[in-house]
Every structure is written in structure tokens, then in C-alpha cells.
N, CA, C and O atoms as a printed pandas DataFrame, in Angstrom:
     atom_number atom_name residue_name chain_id  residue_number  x_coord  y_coord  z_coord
0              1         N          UNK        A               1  -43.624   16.322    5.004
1              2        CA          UNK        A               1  -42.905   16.498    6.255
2              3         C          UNK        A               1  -42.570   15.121    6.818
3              4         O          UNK        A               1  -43.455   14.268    6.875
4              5         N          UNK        A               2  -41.416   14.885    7.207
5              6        CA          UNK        A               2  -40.874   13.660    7.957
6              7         C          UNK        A               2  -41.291   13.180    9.114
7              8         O          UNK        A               2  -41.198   14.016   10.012
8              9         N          UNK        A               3  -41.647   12.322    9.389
9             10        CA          UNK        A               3  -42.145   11.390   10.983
10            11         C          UNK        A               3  -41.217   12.226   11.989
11            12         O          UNK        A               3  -41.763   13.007   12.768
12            13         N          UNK        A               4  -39.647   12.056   11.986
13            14        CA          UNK        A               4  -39.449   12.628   12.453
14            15         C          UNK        A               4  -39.112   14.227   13.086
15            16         O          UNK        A               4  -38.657   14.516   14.193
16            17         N          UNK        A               5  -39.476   15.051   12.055
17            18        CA          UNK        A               5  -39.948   16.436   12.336
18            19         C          UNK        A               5  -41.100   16.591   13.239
19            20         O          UNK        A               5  -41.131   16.919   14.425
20            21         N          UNK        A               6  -42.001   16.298   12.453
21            22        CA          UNK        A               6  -43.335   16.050   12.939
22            23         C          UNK        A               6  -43.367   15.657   14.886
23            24         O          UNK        A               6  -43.914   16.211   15.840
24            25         N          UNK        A               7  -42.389   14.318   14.727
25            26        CA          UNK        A               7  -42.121   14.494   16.715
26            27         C          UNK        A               7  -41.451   14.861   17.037
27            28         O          UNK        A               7  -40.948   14.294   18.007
28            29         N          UNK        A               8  -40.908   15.951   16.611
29            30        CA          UNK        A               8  -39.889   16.919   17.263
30            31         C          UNK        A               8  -40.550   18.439   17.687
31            32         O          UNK        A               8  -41.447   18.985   17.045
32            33         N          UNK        A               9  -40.166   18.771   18.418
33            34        CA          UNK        A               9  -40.885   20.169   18.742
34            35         C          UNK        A               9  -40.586   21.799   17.578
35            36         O          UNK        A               9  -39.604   22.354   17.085
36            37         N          UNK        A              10  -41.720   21.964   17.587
37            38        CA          UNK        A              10  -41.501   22.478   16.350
38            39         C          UNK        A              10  -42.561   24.266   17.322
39            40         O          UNK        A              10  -43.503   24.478   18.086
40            41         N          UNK        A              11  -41.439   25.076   16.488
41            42        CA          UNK        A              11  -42.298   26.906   16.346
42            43         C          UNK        A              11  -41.423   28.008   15.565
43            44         O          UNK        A              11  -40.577   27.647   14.746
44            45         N          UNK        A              12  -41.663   29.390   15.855
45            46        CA          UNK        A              12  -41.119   30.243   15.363
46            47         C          UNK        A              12  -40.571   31.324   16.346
47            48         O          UNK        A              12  -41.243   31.757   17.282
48            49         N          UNK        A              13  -39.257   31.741   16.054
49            50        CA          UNK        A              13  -38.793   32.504   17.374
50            51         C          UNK        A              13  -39.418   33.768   17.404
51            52         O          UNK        A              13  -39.471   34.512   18.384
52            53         N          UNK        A              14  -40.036   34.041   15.933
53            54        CA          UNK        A              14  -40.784   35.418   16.390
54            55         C          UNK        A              14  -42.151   35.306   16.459
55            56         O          UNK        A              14  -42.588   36.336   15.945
56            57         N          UNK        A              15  -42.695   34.890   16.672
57            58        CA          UNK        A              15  -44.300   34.621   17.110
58            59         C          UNK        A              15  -44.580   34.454   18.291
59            60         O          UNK        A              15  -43.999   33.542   18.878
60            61         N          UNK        A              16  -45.643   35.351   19.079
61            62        CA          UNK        A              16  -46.051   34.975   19.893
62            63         C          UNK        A              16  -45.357   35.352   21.170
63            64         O          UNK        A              16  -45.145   34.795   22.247
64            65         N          UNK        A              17  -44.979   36.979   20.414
65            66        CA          UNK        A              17  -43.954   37.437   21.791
66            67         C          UNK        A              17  -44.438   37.885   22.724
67            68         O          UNK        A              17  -45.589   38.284   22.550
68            69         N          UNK        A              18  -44.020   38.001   23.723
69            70        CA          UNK        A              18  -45.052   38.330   24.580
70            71         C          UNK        A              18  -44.947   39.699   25.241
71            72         O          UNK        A              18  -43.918   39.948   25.870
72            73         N          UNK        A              19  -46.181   40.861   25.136
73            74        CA          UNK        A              19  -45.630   42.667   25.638
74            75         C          UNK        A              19  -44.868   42.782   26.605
75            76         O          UNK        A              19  -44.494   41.946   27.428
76            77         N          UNK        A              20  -44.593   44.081   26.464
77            78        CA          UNK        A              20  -43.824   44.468   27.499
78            79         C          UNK        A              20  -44.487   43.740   28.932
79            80         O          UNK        A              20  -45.702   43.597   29.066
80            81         N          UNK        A              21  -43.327   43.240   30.134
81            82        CA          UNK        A              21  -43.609   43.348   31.195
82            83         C          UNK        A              21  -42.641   43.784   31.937
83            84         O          UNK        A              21  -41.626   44.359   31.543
84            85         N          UNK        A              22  -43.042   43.424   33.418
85            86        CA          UNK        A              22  -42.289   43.933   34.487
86            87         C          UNK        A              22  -40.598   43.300   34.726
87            88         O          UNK        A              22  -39.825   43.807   35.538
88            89         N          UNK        A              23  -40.220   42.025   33.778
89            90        CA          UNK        A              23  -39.515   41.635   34.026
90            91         C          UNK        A              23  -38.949   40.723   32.375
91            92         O          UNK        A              23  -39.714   40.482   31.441
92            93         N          UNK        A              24  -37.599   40.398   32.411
93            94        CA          UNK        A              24  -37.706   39.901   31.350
94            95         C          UNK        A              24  -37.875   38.605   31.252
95            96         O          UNK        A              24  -37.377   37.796   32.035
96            97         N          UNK        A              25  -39.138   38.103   29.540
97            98        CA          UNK        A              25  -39.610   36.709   29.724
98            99         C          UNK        A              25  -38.258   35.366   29.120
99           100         O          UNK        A              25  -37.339   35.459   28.305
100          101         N          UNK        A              26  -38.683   34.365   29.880
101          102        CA          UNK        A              26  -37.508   33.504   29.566
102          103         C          UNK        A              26  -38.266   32.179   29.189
103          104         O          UNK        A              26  -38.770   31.474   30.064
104          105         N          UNK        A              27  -38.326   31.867   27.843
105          106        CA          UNK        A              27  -39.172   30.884   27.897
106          107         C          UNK        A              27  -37.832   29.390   27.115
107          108         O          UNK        A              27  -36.857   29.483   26.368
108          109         N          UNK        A              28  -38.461   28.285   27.754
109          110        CA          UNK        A              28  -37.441   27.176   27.435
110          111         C          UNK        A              28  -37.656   26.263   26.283
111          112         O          UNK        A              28  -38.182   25.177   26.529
112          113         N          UNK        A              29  -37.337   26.537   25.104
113          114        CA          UNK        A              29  -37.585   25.802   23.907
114          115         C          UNK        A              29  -37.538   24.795   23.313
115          116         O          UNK        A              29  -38.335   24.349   22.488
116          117         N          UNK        A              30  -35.892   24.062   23.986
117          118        CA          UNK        A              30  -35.531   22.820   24.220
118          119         C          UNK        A              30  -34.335   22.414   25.114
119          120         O          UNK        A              30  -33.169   22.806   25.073
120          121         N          UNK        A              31  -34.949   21.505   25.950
121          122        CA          UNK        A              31  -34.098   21.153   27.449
122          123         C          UNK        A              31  -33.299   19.574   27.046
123          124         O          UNK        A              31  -33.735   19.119   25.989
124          125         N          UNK        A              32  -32.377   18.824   27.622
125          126        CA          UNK        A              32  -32.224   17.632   27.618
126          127         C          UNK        A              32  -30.947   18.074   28.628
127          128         O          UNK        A              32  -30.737   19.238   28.969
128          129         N          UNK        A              33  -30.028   16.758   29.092
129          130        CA          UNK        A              33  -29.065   17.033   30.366
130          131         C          UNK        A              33  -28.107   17.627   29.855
131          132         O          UNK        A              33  -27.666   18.436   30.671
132          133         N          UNK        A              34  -27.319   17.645   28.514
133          134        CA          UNK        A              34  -26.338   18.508   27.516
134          135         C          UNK        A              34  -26.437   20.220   27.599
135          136         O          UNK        A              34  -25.664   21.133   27.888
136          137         N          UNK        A              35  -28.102   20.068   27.097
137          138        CA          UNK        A              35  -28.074   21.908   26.976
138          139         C          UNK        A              35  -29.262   22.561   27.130
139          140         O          UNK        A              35  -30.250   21.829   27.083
140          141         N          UNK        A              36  -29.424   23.544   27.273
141          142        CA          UNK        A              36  -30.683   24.088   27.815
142          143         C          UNK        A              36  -31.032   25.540   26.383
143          144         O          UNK        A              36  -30.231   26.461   26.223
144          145         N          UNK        A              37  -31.816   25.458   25.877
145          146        CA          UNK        A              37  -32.171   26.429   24.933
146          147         C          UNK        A              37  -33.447   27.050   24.903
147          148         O          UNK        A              37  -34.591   26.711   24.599
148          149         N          UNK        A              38  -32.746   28.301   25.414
149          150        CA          UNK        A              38  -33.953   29.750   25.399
150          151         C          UNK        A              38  -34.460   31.110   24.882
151          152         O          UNK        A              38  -33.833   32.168   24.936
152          153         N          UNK        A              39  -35.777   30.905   24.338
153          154        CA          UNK        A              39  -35.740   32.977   23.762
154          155         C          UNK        A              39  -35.863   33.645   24.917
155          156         O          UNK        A              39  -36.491   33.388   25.945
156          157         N          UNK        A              40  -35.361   34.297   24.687
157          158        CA          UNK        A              40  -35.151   36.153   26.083
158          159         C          UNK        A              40  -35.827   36.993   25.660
159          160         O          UNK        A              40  -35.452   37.534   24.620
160          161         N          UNK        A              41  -37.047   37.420   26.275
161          162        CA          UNK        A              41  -37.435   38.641   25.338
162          163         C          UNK        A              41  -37.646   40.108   26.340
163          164         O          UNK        A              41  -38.590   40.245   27.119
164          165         N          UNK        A              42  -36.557   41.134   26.123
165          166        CA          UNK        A              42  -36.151   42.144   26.840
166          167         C          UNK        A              42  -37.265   43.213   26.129
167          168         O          UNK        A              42  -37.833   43.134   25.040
168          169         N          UNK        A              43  -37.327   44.014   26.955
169          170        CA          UNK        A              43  -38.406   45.213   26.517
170          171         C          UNK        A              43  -37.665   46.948   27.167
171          172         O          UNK        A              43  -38.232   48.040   27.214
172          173         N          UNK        A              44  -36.172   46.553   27.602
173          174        CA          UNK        A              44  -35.473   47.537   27.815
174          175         C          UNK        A              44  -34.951   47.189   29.621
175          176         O          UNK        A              44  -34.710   48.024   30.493
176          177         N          UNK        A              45  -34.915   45.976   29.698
177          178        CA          UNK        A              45  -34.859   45.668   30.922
178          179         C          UNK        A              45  -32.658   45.396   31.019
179          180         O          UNK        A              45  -31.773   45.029   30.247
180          181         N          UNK        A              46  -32.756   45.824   32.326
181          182        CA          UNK        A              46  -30.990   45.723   32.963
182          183         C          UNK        A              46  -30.948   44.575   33.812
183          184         O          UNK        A              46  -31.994   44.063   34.212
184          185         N          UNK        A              47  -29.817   44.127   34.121
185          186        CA          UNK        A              47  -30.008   42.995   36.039
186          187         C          UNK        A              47  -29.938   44.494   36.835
187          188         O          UNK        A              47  -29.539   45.622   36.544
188          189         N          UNK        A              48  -30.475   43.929   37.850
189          190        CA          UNK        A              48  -30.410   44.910   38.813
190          191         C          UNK        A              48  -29.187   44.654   39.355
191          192         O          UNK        A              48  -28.538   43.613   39.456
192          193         N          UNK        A              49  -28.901   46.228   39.819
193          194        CA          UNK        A              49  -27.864   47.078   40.783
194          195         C          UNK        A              49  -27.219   45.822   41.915
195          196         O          UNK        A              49  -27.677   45.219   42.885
196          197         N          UNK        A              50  -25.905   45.837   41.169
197          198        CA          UNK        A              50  -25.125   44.638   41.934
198          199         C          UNK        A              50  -24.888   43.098   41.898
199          200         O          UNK        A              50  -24.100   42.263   42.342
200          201         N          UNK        A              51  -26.260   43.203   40.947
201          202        CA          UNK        A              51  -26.926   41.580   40.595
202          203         C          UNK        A              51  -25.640   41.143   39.269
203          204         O          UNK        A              51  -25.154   41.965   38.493
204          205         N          UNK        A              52  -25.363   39.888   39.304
205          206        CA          UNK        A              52  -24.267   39.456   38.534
206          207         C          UNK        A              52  -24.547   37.875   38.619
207          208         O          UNK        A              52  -24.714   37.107   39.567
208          209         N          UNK        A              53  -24.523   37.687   36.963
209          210        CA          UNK        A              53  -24.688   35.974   36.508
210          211         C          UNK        A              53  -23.176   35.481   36.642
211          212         O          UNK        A              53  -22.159   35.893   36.085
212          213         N          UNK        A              54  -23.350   34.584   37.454
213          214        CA          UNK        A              54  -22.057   33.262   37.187
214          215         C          UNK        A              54  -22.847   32.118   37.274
215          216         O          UNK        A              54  -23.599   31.858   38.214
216          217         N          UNK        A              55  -22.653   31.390   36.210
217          218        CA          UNK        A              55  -23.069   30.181   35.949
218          219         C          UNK        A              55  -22.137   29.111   35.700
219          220         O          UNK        A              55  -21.170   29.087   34.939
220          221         N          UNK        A              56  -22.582   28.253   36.454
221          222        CA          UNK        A              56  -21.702   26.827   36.079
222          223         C          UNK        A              56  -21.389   26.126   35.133
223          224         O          UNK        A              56  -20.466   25.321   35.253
224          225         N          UNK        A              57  -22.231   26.290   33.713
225          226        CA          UNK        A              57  -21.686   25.809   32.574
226          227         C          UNK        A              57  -21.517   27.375   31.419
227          228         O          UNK        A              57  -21.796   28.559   31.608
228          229         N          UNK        A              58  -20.978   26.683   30.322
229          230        CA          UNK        A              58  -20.523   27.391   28.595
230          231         C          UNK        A              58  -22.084   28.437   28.611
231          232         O          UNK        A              58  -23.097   28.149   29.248
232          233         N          UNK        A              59  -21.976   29.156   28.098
233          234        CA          UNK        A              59  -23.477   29.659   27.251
234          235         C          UNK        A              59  -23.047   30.609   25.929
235          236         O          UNK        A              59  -22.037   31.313   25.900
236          237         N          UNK        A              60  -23.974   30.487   24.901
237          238        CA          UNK        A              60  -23.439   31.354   23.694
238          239         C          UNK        A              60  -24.924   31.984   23.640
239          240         O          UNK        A              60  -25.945   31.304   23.540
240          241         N          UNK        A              61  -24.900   32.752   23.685
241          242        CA          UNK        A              61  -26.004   33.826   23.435
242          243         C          UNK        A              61  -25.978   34.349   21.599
243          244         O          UNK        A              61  -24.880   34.155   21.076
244          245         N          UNK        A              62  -26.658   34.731   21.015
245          246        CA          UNK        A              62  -27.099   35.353   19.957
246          247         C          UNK        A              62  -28.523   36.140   19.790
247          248         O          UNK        A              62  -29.654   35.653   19.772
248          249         N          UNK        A              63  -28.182   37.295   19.692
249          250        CA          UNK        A              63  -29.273   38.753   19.608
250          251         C          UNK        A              63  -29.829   38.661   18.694
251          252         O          UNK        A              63  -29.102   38.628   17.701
252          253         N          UNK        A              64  -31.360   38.564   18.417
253          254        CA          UNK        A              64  -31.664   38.060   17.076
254          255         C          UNK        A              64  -32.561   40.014   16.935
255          256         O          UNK        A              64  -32.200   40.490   15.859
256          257         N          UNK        A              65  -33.147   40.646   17.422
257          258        CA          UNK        A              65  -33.309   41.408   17.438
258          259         C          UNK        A              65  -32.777   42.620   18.304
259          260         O          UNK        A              65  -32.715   42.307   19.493
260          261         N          UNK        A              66  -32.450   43.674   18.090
261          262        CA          UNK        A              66  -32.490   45.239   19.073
262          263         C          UNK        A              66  -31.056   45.011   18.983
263          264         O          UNK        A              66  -30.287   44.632   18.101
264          265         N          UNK        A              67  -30.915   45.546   20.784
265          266        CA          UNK        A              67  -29.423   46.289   20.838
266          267         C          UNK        A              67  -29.595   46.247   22.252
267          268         O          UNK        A              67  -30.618   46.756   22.711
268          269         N          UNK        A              68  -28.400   45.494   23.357
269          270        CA          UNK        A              68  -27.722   45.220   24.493
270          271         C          UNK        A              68  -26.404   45.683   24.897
271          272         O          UNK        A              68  -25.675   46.224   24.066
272          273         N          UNK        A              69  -26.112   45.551   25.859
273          274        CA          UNK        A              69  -25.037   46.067   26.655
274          275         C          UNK        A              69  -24.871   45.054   27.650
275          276         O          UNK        A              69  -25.524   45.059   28.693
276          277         N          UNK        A              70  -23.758   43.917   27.277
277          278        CA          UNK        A              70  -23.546   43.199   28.662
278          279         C          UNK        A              70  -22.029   43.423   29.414
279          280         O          UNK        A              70  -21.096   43.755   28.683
280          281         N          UNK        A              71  -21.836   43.280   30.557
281          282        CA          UNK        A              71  -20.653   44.263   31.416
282          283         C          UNK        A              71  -20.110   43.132   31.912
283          284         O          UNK        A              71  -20.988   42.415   32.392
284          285         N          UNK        A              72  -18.819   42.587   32.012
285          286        CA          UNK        A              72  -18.038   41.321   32.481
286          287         C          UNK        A              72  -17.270   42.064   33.747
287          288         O          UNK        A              72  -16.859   43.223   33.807
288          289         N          UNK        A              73  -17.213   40.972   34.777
289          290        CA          UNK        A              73  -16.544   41.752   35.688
290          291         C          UNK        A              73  -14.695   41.902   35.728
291          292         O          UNK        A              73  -13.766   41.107   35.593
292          293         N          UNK        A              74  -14.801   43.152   35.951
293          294        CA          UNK        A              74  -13.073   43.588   35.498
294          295         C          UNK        A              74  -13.772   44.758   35.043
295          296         O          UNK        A              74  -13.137   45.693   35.530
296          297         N          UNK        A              75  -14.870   45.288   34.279
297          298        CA          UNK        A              75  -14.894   46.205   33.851
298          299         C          UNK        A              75  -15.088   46.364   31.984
299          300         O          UNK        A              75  -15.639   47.257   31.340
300          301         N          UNK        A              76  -14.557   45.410   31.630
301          302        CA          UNK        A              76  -15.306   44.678   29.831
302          303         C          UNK        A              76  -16.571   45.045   29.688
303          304         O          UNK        A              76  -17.486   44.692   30.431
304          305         N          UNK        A              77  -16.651   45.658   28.874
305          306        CA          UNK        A              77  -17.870   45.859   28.330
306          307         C          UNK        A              77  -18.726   45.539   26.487
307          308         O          UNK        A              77  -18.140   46.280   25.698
308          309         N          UNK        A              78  -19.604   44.878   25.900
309          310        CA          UNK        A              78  -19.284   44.547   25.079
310          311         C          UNK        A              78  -21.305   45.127   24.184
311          312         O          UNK        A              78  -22.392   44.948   24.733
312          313         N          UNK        A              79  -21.139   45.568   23.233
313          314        CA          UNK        A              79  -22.230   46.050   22.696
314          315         C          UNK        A              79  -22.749   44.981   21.762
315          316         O          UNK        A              79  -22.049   44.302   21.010
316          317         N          UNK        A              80  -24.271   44.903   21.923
317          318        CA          UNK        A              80  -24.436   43.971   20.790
318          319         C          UNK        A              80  -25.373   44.971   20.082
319          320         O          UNK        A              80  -25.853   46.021   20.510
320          321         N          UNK        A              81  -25.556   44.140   18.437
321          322        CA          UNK        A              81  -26.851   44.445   17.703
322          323         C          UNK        A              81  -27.570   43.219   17.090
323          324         O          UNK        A              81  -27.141   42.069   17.178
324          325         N          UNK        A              82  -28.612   43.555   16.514
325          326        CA          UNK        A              82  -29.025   42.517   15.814
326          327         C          UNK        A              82  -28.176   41.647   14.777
327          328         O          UNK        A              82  -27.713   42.131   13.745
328          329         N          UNK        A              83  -27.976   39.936   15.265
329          330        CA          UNK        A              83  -27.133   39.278   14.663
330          331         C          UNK        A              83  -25.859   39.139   15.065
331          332         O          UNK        A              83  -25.035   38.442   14.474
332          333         N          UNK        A              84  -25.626   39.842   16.159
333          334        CA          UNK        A              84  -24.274   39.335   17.371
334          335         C          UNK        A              84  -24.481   38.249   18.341
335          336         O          UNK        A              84  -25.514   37.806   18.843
336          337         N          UNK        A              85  -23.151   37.905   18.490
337          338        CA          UNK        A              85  -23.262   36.412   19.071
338          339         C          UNK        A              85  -21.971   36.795   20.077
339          340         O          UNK        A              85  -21.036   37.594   20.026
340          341         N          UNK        A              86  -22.462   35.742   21.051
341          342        CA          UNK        A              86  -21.243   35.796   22.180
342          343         C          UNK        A              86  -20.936   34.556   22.797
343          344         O          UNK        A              86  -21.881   33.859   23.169
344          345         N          UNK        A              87  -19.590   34.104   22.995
345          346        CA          UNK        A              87  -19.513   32.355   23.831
346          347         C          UNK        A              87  -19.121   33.414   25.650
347          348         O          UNK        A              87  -18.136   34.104   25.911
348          349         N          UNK        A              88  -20.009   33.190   26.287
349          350        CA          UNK        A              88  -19.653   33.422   27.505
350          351         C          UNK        A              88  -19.147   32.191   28.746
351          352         O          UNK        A              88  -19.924   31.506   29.411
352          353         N          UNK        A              89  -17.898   32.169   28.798
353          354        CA          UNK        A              89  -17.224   30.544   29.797
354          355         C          UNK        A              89  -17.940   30.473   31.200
355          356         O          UNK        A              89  -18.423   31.333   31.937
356          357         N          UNK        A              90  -17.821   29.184   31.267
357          358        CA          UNK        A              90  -18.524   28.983   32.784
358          359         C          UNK        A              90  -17.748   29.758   33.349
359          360         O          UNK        A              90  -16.569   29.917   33.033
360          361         N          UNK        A              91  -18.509   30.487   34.513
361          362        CA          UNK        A              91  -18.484   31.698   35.695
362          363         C          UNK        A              91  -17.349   32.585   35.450
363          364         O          UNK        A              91  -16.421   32.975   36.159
364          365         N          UNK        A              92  -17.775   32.836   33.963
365          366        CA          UNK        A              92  -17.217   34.204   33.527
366          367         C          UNK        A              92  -18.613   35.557   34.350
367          368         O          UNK        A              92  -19.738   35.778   33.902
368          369         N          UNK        A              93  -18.043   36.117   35.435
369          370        CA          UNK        A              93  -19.542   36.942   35.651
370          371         C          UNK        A              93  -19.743   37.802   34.912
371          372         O          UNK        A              93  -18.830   38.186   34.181
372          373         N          UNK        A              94  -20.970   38.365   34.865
373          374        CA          UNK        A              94  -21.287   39.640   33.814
374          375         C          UNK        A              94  -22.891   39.663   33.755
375          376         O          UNK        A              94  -23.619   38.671   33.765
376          377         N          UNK        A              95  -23.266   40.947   33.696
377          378        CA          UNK        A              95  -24.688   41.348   33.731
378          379         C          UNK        A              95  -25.114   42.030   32.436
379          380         O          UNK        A              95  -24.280   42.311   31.576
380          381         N          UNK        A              96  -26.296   42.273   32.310
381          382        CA          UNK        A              96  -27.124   43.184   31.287
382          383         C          UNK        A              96  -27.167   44.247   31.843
383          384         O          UNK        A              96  -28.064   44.595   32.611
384          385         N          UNK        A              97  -25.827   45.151   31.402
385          386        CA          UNK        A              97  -26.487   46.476   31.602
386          387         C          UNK        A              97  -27.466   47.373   30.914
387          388         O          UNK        A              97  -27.903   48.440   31.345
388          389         N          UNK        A              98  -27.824   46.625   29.474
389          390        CA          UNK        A              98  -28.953   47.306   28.861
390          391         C          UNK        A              98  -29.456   46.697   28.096
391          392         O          UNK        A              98  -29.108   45.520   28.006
392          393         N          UNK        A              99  -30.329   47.131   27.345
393          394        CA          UNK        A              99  -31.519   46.304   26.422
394          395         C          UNK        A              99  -32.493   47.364   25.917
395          396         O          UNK        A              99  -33.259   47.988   26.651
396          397         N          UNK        A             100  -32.374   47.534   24.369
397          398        CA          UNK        A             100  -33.777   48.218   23.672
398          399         C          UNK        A             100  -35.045   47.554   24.127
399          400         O          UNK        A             100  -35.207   46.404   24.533
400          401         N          UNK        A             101  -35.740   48.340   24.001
401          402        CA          UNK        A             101  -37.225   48.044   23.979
402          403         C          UNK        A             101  -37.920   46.978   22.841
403          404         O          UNK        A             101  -39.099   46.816   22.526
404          405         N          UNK        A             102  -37.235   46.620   22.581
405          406        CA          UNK        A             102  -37.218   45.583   20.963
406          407         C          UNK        A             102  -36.372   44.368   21.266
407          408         O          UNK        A             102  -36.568   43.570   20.350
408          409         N          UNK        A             103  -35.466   43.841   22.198
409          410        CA          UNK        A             103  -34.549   43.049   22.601
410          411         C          UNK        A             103  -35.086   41.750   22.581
411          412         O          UNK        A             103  -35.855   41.527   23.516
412          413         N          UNK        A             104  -34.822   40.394   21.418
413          414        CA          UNK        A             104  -34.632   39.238   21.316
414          415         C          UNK        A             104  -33.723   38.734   21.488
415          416         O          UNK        A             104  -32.783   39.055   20.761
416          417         N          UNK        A             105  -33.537   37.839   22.371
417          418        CA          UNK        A             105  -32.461   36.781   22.144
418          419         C          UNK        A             105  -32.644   35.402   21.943
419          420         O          UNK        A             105  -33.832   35.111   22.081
420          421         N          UNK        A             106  -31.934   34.446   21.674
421          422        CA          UNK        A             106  -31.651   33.122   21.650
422          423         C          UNK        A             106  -30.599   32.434   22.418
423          424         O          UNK        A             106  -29.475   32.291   21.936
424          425         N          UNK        A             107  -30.930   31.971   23.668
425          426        CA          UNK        A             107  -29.808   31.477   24.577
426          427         C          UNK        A             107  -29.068   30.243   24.565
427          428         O          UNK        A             107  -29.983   29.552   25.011
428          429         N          UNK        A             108  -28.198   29.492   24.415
429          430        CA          UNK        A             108  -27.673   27.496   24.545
430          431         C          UNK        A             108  -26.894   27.991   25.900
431          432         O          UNK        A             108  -25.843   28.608   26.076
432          433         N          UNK        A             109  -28.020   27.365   26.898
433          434        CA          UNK        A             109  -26.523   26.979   28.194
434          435         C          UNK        A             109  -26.400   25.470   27.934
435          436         O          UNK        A             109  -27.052   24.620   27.328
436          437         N          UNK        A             110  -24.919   25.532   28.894
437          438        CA          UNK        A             110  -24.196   23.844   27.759
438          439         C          UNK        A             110  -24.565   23.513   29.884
439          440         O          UNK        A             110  -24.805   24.305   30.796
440          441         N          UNK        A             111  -24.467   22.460   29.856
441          442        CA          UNK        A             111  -24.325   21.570   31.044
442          443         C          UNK        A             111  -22.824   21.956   31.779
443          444         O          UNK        A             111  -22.311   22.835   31.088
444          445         N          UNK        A             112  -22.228   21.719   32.563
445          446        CA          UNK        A             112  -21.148   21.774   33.011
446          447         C          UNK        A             112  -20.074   20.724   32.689
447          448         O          UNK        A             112  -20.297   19.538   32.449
448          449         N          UNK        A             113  -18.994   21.270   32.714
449          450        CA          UNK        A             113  -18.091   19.708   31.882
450          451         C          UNK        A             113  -17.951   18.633   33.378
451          452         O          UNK        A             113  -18.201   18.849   34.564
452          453         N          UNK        A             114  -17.531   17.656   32.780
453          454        CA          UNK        A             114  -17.476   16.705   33.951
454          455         C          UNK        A             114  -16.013   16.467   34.384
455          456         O          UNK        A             114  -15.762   15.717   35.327
């Protein structure tokens, strides 16, 4: 193994998931001022009633496990399964309207352009 592996942060996206809870877990894998990278781990969880993400920078999401439902506003609606990917644009809004009980993801939010 290389010096530099070795100081790089190193795991596995499926280990160490964590059960069902009350909310879905968001844990941060690797941060720097460019991009922010996270597993999602859904257990059948929605945003709540009215609740809607707009975010200031790019994000590409990819479902590494289950099956989602995210809703863009206008009325778009777009299904994922395991191994779908999505580029969602800064303050494109849109929520989770659904999530299996099995729901992984892998998140990159990008920074905002300058």
C-alpha cells in the first residue's frame, strides 16, 4: 500500500450502517472548500410536508442501494433504483418523496461557482 493511500482517508460505503432511525443519517466522508461528499442512509424516510431543498451549489447524487422518489418543483418527478445517478443544478428545488427501507446513497455537493 502507498504512503499516500495510507494518509488518505480510507472505508467502505457499506459497513457500518447504521439501523433504522427516526431520521435520515448523513454522514460526511470527505469535505475540502470544492466539494462536500456524503453516504445517506434512508430507512423509508420522505422530507416532510412542504419541506423543499434549494441549495446553492451543483450536487450529483447516486443510489447505491433500494429505490427513491425525488419530486422537482413544477411537478417532475423522477424514480430511482439501485445504480441511478442524478446531476441536480444549484437551486433546482426538489424533495424526497420516498425511500425503501433499504435506501443508500452517495452524495458530491460541488461549492458554488464564483
Amino acid at each position: 500500500m502507498s504512503v499516500e493511500l495510507q494518509a488518505a482517508g480510507r472505508g467502505n460505503l457499506f459497513s457500518a450502517l447504521p439501523p433504522p432511525a427516526g431520521a435520515e443519517v448523513f454522514q460526511t466522508l470527505f469535505a475540502d472548500p470544492a466539494c462536500r461528499v456524503e453516504r445517506i442512509v434512508s430507512h423509508g424516510h420522505a422530507s416532510a410536508p412542504g419541506d423543499w431543498y434549494d441549495q446553492d451549489g451543483d450536487e450529483w447524487v447516486l443510489l447505491l442501494a433500494g429505490a427513491a422518489a425525488l419530486r422537482f418543483e413544477g411537478g417532475d418527478e423522477v424514480e430511482l433504483r439501485a445504480g441511478d445517478w442524478i446531476t441536480i443544478p444549484a437551486h433546482r428545488r426538489h424533495r424526497v418523496e420516498a425511500t425503501s427501507t433499504d435506501a443508500l446513497w452517495l452524495a458530491v455537493h460541488c461549492a458554488p461557482a464564483a
